[in-house]
PyMOL commands that place a pseudoatom at each C-alpha (Angstrom):
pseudoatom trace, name=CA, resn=UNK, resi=1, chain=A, elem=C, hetatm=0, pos=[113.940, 107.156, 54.581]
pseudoatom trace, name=CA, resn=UNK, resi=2, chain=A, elem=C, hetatm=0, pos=[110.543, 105.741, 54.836]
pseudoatom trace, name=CA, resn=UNK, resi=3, chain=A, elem=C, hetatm=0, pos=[108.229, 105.262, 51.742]
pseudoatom trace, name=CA, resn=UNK, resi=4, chain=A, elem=C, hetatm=0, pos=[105.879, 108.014, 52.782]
pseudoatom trace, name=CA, resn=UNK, resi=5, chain=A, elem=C, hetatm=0, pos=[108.634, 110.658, 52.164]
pseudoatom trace, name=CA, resn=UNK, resi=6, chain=A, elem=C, hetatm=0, pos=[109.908, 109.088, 49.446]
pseudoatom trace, name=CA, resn=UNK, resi=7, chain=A, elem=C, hetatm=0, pos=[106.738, 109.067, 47.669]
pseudoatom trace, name=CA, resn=UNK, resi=8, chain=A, elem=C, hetatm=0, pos=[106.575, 112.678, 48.134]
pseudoatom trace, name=CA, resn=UNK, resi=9, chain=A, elem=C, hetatm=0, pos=[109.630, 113.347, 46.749]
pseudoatom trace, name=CA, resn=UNK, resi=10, chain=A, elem=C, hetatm=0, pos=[108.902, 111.332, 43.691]
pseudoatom trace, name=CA, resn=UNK, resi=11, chain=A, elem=C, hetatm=0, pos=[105.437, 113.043, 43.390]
pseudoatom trace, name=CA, resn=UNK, resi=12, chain=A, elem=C, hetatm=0, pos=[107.444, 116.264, 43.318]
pseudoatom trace, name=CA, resn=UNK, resi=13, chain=A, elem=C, hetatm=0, pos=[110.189, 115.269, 40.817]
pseudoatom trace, name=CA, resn=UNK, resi=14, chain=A, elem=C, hetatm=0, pos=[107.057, 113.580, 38.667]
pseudoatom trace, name=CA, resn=UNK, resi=15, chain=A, elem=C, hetatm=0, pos=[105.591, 117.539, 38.885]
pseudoatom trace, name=CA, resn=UNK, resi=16, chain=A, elem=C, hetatm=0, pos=[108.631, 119.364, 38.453]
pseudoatom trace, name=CA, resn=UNK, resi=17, chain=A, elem=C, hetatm=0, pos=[110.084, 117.044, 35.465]
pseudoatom trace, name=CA, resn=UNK, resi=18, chain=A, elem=C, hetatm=0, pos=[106.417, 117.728, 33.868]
pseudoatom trace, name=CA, resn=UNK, resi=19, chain=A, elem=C, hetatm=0, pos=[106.642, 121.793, 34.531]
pseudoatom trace, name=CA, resn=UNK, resi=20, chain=A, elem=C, hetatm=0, pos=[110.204, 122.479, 33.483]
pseudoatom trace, name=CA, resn=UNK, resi=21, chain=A, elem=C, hetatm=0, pos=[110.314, 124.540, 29.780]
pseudoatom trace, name=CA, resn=UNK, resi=22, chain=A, elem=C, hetatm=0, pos=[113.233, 123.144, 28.138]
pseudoatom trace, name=CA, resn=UNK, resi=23, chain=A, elem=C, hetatm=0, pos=[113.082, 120.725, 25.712]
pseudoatom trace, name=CA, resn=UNK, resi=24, chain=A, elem=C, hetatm=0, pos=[112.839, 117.090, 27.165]
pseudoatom trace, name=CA, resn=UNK, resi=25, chain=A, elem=C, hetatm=0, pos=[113.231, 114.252, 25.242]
pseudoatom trace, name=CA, resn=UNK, resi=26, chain=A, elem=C, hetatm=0, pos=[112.692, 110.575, 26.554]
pseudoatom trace, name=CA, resn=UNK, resi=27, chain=A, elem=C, hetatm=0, pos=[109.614, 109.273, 28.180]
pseudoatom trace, name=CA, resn=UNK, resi=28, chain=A, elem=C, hetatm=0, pos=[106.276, 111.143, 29.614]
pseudoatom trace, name=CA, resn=UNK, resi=29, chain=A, elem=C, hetatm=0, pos=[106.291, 109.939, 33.468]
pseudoatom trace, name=CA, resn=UNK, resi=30, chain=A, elem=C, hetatm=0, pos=[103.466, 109.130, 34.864]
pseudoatom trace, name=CA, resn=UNK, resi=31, chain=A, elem=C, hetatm=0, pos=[103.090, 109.064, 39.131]
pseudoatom trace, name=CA, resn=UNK, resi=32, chain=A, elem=C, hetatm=0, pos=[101.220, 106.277, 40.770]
pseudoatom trace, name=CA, resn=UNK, resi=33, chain=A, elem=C, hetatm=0, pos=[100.908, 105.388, 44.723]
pseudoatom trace, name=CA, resn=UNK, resi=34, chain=A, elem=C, hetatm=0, pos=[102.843, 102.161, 45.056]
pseudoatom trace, name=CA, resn=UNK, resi=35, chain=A, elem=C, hetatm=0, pos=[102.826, 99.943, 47.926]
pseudoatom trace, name=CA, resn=UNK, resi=36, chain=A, elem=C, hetatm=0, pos=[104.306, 100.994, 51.317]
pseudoatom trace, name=CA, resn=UNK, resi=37, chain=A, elem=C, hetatm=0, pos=[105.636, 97.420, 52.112]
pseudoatom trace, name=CA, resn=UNK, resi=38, chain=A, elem=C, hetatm=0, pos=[108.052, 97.654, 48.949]
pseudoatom trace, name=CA, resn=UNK, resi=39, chain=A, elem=C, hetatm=0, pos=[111.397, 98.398, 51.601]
pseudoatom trace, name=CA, resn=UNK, resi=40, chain=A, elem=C, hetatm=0, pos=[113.754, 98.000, 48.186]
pseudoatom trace, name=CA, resn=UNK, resi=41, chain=A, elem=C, hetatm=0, pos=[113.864, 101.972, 47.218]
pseudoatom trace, name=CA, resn=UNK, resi=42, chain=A, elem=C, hetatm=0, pos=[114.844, 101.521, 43.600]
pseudoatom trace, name=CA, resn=UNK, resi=43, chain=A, elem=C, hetatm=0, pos=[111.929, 98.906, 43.270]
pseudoatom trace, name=CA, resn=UNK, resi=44, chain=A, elem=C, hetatm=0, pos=[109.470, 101.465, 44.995]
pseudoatom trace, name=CA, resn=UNK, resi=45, chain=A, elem=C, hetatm=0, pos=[110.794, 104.030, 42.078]
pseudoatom trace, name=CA, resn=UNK, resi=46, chain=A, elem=C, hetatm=0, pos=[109.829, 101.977, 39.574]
pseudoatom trace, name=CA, resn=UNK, resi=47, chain=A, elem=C, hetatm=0, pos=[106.494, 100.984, 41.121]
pseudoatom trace, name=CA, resn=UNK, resi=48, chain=A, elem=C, hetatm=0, pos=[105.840, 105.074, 41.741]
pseudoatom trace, name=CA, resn=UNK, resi=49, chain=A, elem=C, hetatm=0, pos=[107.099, 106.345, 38.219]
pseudoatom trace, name=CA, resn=UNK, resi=50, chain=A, elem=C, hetatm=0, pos=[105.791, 104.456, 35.487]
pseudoatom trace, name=CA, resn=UNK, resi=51, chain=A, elem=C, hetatm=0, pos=[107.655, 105.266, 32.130]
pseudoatom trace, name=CA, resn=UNK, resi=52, chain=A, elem=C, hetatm=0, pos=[108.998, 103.431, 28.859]
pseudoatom trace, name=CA, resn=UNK, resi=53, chain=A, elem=C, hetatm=0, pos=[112.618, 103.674, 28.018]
pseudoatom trace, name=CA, resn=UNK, resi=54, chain=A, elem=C, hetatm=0, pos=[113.914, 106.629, 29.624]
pseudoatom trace, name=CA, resn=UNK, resi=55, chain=A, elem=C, hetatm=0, pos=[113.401, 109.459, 31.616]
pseudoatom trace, name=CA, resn=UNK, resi=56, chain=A, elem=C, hetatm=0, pos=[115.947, 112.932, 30.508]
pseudoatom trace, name=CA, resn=UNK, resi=57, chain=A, elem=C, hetatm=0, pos=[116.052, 114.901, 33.587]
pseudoatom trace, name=CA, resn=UNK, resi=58, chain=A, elem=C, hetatm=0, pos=[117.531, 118.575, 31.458]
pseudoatom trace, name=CA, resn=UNK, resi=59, chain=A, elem=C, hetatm=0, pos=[119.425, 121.199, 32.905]
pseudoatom trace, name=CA, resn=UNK, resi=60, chain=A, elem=C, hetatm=0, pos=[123.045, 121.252, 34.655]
pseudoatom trace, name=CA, resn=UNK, resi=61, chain=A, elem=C, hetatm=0, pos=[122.684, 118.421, 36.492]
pseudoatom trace, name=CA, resn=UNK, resi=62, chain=A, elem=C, hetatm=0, pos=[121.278, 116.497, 33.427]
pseudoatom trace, name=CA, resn=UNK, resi=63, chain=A, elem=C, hetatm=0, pos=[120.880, 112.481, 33.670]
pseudoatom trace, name=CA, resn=UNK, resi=64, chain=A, elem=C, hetatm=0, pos=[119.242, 109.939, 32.392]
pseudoatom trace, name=CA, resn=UNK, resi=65, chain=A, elem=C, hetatm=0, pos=[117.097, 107.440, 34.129]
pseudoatom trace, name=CA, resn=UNK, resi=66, chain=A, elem=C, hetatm=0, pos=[116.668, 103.940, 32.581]
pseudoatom trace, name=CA, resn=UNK, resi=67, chain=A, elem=C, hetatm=0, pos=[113.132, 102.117, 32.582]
pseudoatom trace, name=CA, resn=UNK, resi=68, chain=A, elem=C, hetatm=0, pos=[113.074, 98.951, 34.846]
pseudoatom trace, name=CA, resn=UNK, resi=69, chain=A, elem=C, hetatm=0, pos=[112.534, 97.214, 32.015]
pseudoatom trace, name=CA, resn=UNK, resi=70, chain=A, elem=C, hetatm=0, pos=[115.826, 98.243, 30.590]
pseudoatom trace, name=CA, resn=UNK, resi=71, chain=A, elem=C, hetatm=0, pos=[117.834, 98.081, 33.449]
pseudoatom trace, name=CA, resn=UNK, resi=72, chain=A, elem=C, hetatm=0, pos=[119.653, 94.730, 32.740]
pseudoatom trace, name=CA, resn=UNK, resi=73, chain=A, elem=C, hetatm=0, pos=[120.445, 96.498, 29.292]
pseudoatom trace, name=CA, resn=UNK, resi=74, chain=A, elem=C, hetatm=0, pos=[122.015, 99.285, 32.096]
pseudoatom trace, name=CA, resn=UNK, resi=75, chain=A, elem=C, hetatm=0, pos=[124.486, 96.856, 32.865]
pseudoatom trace, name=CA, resn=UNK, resi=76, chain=A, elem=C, hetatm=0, pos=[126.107, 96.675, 29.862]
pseudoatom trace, name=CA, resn=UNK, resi=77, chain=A, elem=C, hetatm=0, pos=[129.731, 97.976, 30.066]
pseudoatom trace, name=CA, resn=UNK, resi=78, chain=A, elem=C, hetatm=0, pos=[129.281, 97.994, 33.805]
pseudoatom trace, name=CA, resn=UNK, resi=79, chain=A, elem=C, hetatm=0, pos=[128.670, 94.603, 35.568]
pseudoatom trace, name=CA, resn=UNK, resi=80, chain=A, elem=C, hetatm=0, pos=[128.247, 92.775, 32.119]
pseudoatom trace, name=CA, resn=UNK, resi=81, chain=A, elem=C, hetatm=0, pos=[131.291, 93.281, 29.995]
pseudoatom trace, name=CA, resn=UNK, resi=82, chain=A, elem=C, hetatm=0, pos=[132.701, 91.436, 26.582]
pseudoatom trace, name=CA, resn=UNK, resi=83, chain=A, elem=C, hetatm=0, pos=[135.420, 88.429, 27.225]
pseudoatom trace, name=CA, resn=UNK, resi=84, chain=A, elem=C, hetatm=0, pos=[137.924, 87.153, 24.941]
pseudoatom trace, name=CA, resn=UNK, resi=85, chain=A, elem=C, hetatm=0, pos=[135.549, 85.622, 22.578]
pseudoatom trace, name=CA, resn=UNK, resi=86, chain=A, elem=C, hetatm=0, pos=[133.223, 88.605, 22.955]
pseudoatom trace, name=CA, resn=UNK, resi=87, chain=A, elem=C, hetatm=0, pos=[130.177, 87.204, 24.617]
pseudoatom trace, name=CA, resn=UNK, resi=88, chain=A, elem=C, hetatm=0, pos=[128.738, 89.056, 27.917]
pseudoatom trace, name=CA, resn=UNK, resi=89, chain=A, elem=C, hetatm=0, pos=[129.797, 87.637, 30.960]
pseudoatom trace, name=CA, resn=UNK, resi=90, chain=A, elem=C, hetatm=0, pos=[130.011, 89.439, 34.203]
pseudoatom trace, name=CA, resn=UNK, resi=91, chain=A, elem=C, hetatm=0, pos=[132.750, 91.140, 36.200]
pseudoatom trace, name=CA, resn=UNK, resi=92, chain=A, elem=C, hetatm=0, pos=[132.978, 90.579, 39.364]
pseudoatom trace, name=CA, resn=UNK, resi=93, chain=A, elem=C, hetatm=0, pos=[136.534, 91.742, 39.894]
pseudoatom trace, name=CA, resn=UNK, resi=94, chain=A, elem=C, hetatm=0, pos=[135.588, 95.222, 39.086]
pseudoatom trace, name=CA, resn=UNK, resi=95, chain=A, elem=C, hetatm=0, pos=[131.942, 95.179, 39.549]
pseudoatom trace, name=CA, resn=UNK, resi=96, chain=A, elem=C, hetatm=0, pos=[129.143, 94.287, 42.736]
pseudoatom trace, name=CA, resn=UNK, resi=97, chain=A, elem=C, hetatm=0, pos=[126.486, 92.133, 41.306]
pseudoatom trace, name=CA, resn=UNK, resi=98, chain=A, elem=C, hetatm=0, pos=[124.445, 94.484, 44.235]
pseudoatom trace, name=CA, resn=UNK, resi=99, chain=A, elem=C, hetatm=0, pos=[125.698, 97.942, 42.257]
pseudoatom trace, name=CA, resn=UNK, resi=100, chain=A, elem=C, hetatm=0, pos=[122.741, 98.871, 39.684]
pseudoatom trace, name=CA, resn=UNK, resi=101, chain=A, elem=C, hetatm=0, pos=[122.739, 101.176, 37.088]
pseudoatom trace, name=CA, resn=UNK, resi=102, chain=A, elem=C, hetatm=0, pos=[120.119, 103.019, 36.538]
pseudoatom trace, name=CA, resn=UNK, resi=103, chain=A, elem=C, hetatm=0, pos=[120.814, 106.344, 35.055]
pseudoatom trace, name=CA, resn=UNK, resi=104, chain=A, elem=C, hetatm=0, pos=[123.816, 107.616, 33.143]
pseudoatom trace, name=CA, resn=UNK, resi=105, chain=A, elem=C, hetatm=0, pos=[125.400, 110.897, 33.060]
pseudoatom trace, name=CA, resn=UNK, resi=106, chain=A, elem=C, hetatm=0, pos=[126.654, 111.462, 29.608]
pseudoatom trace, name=CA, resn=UNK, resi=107, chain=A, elem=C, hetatm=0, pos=[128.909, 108.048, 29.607]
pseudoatom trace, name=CA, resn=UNK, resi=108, chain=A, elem=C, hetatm=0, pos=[129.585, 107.728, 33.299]
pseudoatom trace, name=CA, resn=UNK, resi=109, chain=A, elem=C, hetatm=0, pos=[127.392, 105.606, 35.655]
pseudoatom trace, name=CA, resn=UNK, resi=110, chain=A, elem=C, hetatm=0, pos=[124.956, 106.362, 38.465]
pseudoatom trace, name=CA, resn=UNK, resi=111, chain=A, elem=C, hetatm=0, pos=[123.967, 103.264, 40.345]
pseudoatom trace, name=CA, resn=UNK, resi=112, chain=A, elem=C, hetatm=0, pos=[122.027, 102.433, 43.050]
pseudoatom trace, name=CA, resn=UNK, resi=113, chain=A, elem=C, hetatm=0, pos=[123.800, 100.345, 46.017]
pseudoatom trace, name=CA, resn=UNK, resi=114, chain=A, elem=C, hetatm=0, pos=[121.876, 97.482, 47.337]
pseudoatom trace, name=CA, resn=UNK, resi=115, chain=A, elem=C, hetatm=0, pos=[123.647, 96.737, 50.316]
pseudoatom trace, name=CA, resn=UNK, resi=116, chain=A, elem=C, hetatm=0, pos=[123.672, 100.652, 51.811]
pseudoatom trace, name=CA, resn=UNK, resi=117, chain=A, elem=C, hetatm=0, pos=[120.841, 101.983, 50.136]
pseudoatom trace, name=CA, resn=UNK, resi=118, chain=A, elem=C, hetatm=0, pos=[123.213, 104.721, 48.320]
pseudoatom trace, name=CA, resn=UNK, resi=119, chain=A, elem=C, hetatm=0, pos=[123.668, 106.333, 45.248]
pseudoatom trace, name=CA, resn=UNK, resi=120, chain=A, elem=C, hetatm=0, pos=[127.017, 106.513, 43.830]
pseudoatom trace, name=CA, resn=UNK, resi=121, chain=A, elem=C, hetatm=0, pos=[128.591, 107.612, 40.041]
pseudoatom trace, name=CA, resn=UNK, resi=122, chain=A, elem=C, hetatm=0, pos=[131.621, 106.205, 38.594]
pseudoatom trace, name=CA, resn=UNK, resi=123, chain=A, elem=C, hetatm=0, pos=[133.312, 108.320, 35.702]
pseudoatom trace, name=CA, resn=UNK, resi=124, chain=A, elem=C, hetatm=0, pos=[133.491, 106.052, 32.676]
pseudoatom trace, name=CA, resn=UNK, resi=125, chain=A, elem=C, hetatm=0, pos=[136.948, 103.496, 32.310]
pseudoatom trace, name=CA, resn=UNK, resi=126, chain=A, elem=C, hetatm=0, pos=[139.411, 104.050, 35.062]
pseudoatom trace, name=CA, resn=UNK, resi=127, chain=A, elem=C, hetatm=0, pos=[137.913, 107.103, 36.932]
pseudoatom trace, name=CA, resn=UNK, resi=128, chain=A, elem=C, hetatm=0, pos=[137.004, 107.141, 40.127]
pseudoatom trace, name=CA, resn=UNK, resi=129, chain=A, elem=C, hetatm=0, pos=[133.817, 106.381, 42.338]
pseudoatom trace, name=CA, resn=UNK, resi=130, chain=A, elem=C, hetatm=0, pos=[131.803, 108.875, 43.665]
pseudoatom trace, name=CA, resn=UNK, resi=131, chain=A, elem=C, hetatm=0, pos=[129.106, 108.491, 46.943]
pseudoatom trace, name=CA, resn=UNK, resi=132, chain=A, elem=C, hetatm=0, pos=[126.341, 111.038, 45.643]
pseudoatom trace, name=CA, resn=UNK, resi=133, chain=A, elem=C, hetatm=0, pos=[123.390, 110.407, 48.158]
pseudoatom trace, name=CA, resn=UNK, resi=134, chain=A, elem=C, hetatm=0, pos=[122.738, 108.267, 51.134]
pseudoatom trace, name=CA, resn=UNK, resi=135, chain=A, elem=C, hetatm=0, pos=[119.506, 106.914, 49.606]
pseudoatom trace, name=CA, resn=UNK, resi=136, chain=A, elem=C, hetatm=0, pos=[117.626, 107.751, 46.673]
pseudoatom trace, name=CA, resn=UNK, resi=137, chain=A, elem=C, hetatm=0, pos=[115.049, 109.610, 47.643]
pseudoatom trace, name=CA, resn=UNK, resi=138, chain=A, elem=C, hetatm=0, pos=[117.584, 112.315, 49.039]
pseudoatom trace, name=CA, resn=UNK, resi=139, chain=A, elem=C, hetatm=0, pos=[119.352, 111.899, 45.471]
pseudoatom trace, name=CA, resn=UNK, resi=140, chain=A, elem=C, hetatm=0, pos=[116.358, 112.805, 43.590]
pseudoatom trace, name=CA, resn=UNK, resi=141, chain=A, elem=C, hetatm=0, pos=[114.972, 115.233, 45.855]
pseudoatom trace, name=CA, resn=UNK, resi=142, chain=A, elem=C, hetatm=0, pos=[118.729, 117.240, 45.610]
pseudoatom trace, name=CA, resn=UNK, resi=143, chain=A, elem=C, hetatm=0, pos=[118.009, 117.166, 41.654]
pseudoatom trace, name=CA, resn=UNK, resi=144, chain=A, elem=C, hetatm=0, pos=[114.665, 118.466, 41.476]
pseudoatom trace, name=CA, resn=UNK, resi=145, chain=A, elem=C, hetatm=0, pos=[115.542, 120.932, 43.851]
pseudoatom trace, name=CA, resn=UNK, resi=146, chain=A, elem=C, hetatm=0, pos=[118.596, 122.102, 41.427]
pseudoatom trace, name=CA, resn=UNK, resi=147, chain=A, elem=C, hetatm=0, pos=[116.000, 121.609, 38.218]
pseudoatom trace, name=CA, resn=UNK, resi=148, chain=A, elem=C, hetatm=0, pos=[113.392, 124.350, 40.431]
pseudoatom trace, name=CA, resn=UNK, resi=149, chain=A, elem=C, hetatm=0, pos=[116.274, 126.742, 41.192]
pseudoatom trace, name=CA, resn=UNK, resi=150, chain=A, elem=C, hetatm=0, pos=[117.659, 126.530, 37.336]
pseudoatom trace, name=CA, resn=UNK, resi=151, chain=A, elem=C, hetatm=0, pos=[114.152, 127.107, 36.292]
pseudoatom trace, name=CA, resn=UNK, resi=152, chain=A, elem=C, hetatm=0, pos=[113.138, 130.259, 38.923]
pseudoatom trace, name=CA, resn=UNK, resi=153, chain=A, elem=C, hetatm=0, pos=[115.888, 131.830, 39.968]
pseudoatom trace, name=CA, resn=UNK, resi=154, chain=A, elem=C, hetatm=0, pos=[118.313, 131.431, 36.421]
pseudoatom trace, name=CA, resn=UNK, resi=155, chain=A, elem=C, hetatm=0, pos=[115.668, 131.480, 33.970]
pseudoatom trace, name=CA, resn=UNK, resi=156, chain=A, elem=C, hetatm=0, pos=[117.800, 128.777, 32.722]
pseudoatom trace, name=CA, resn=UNK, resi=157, chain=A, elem=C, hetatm=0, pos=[121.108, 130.426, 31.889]
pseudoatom trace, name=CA, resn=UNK, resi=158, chain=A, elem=C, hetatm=0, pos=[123.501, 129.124, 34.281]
pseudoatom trace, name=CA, resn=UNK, resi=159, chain=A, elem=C, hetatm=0, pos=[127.008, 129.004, 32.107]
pseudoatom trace, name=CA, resn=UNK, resi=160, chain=A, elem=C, hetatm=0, pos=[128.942, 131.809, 30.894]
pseudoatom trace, name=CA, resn=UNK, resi=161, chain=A, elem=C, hetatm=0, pos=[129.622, 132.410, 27.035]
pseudoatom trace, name=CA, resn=UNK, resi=162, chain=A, elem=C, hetatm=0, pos=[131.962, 129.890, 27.275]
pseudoatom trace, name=CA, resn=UNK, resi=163, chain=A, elem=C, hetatm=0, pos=[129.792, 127.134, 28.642]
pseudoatom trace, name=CA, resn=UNK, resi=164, chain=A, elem=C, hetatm=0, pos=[131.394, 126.940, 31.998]
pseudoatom trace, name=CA, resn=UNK, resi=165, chain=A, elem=C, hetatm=0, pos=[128.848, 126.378, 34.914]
pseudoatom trace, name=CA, resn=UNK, resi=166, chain=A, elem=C, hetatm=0, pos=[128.271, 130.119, 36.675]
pseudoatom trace, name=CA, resn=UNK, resi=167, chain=A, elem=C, hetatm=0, pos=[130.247, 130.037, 40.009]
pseudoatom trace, name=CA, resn=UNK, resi=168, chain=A, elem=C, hetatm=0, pos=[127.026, 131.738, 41.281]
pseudoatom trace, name=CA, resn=UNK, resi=169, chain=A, elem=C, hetatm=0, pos=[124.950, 128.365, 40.593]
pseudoatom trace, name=CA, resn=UNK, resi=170, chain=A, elem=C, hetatm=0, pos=[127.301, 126.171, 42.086]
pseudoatom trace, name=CA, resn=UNK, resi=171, chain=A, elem=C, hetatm=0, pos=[127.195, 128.172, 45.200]
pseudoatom trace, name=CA, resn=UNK, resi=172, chain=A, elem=C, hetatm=0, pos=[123.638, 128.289, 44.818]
pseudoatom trace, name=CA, resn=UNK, resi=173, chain=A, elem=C, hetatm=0, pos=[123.567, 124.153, 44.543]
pseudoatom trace, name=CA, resn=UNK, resi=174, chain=A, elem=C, hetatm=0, pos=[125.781, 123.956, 47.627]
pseudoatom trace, name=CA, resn=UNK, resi=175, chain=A, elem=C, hetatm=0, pos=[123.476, 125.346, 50.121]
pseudoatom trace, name=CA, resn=UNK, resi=176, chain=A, elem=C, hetatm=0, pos=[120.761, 122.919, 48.509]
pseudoatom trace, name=CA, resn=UNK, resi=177, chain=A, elem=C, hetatm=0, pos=[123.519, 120.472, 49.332]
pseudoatom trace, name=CA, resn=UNK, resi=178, chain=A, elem=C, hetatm=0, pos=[123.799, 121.813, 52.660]
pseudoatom trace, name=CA, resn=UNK, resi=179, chain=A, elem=C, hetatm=0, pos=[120.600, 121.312, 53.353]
pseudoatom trace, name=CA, resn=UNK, resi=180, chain=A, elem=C, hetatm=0, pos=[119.886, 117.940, 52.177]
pseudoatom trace, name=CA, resn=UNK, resi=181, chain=A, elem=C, hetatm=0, pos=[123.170, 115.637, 52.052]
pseudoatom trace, name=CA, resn=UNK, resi=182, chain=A, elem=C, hetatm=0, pos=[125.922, 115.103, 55.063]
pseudoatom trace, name=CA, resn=UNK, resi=183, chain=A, elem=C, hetatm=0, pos=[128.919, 117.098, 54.668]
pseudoatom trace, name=CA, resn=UNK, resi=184, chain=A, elem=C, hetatm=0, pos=[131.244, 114.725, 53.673]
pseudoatom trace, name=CA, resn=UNK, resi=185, chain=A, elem=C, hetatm=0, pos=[129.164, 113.858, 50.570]
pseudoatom trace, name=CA, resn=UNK, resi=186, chain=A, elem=C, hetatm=0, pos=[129.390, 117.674, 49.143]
pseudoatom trace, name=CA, resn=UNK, resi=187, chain=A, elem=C, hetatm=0, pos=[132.925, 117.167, 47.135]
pseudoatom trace, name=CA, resn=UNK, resi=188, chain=A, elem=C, hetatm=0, pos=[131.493, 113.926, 45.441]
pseudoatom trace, name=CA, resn=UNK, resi=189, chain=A, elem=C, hetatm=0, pos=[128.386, 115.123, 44.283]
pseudoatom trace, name=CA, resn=UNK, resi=190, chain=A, elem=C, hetatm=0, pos=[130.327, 118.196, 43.182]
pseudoatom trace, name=CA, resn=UNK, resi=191, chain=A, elem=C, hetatm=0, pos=[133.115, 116.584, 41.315]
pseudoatom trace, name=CA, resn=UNK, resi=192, chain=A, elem=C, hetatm=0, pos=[130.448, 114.448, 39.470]
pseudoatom trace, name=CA, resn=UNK, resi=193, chain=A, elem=C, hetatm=0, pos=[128.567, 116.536, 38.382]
pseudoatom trace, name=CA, resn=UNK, resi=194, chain=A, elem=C, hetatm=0, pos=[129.937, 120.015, 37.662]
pseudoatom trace, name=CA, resn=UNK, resi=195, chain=A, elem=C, hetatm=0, pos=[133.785, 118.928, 37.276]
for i in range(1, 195): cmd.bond("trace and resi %d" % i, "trace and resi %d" % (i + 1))
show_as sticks, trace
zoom trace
C-alpha cells in the first residue's frame, strides 16, 4: 500500500474517530500530512496522527492505540518480560524483537510486523496468534469502516440483552471483510475480535 492511500485512510479514521457519539476517552487526534518517503507504515502513522498517550477507538471492535512515545512502554509483558530477579529483559524465545505493539485489545496484543508489513493479535498468556491485516492501512481502514456502520446503520446497539454481539453485525462486518482483507484472513480477524 503506498503512502498516498494510506494517508487517506488515516485522514478518514482521524474524521470518523472525531464524529463518532459515544463517549471516548484517551487522546484528541490530530491529522497532519507526513512525508511520502517514510516506507515504515507504523512510523508514517505516527508522523500522520499526532496524539499523547492513547487513542480509544469505542464500539465492538474497541482498541486502544498507544502514542509513539509510549510504545517501548507497549512492550511490556510482550517482548520485555520480568526474569528471576525481576528486572526487564527481553524474550526472544517467545517474542520477535521486529513484532511491535501498538494497541491492545482489552489485555491481548495487536502488533505491527516489521518484516511483512502485517498486523497480527495474540490473546494474552498462552493463546494463540492471530494475522488480522496484511498492512496497516487495510487494518485501520476495516475498523473505521465497522466504527461508520455501528454508528449509521445500528445506531449503536449491536448486542442483545445479554451483551452478545448481534449475529446481524457480524454478518454485516464480514462483507466489510470481504471487501477489504483476503479470504483466508476472515476467521482471524473474527476470532479476535468478536470470539
Amino acid at each position: 500500500m503506498n503512502n498516498l492511500k494510506l494517508t487517506e485512510i488515516l485522514e478518514n479514521f482521524a474524521y470518523t474517530l472525531k464524529n463518532f457519539e459515544q463517549l471516548q476517552l484517551g487522546s484528541d487526534v490530530k491529522f497532519m500530512k507526513a512525508s511520502e518517503s517514510i516506507d515504515d507504515q507504523l512510523s508514517f502513522f505516527y508522523e500522520t496522527l499526532i496524539f499523547e498517550k492513547f487513542i480509544s477507538v469505542p464500539g465492538e471492535v474497541h482498541i486502544s492505540i498507544t502514542s509513539q512515545e509510549r510504545l517501548e512502554e507497549a512492550q511490556l509483558g510482550w517482548f520485555l518480560v520480568r526474569d528471576k530477579s525481576n528486572n526487564w529483559v527481553e524474550d526472544h524465545e517467545h517474542w520477535d524483537k521486529d513484532w511491535i505493539v501498538f494497541a491492545r485489545r482489552n489485555a491481548d496484543a495487536i502488533f505491527y510486523n516489521k518484516k511483512d508489513k502485517s498486523i497480527r493479535g495474540k490473546i494474552v498468556g498462552s493463546g494463540p496468534f492471530f494475522k488480522l491485516s496484511n498492512s496497516l492501512g487495510e487494518f485501520i481502514k476495516i475498523l473505521t469502516d465497522c466504527l461508520i456502520l455501528e454508528k449509521e446503520k445500528y445506531h449503536y446497539e449491536t448486542t442483545t440483552d445479554d451483551e452478545k454481539t448481534l449475529p446481524e453485525f457480524i454478518s454485516d462486518v464480514k462483507q466489510i471483510l470481504n471487501i477489504n482483507l483476503d479470504q483466508e484472513l476472515h476467521a482471524d480477524f473474527l476470532a479476535f475480535f468478536f470470539e
